[in-house]
C-alpha positions as CSV (number, residue, x, y, z in Angstrom):
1,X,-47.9,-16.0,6.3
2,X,-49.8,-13.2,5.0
3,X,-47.8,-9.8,3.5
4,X,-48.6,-8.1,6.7
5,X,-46.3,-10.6,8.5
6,X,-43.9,-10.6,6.4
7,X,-44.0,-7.3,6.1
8,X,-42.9,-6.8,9.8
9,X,-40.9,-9.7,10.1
10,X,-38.5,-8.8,7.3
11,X,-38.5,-5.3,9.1
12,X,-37.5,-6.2,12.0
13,X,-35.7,-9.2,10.9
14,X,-33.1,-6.4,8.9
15,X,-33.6,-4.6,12.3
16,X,-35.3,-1.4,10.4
17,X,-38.4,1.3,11.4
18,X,-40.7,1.8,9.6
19,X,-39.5,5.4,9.0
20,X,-36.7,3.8,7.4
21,X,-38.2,1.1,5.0
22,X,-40.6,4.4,4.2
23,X,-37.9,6.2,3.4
24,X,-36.1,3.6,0.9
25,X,-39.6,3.2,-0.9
26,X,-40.0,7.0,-1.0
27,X,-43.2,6.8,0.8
28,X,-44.9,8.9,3.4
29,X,-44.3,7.1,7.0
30,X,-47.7,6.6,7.3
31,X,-48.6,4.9,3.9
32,X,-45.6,2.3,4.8
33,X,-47.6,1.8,8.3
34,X,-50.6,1.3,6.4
35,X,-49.2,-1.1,4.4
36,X,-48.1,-2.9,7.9
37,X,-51.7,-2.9,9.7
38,X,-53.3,-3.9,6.1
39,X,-55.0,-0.6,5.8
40,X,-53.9,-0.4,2.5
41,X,-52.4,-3.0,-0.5
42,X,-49.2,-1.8,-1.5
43,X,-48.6,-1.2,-5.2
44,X,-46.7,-3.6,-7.3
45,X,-43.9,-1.1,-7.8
46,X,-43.3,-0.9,-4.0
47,X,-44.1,-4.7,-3.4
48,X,-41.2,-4.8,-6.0
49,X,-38.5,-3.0,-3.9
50,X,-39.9,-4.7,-0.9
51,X,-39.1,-7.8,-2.7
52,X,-35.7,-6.8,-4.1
53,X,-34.5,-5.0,-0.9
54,X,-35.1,-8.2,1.2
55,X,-33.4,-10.4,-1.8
56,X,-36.7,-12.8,-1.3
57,X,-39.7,-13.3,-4.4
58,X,-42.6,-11.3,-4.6
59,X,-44.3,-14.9,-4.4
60,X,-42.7,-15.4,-1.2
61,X,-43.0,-11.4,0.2
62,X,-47.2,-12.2,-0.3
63,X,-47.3,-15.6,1.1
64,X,-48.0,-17.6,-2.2
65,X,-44.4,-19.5,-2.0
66,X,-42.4,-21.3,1.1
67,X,-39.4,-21.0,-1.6
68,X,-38.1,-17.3,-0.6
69,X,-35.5,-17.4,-3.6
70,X,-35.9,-15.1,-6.7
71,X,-36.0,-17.1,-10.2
């Protein structure tokens, strides 16, 4: 799974919009939706509260690691 994927799936998984997940990273709407359609690579600070909000690695958030737990 590519961070595209997961980046839905944990969305809709923690049953969230994308307004929402925007709006805990302090980002536009539209950047978070660009993030989503891989318009755009998200920076390591928000990968980081991506990570941290959905309690999962960053390896794991990014597809590198089946192993979602943070060491």
């Amino acid at each position: 799974m590519d961070l595209t994927d997961s980046l839905k799936r944990f969305r809709k998984d923690f049953n969230l919009t994308q307004k929402a997940v925007a709006n805990s990273l302090g980002v536009q709407e539209n950047a978070y939706q660009r993030y989503e359609y891989g318009k755009v690579i998200p920076s390591v600070l928000v990968m980081t509260k991506l990570a941290d909000a959905y309690n999962v690695s960053l390896d794991y958030l990014v597809g590198r690691s089946d192993n979602p737990q943070r060491i």
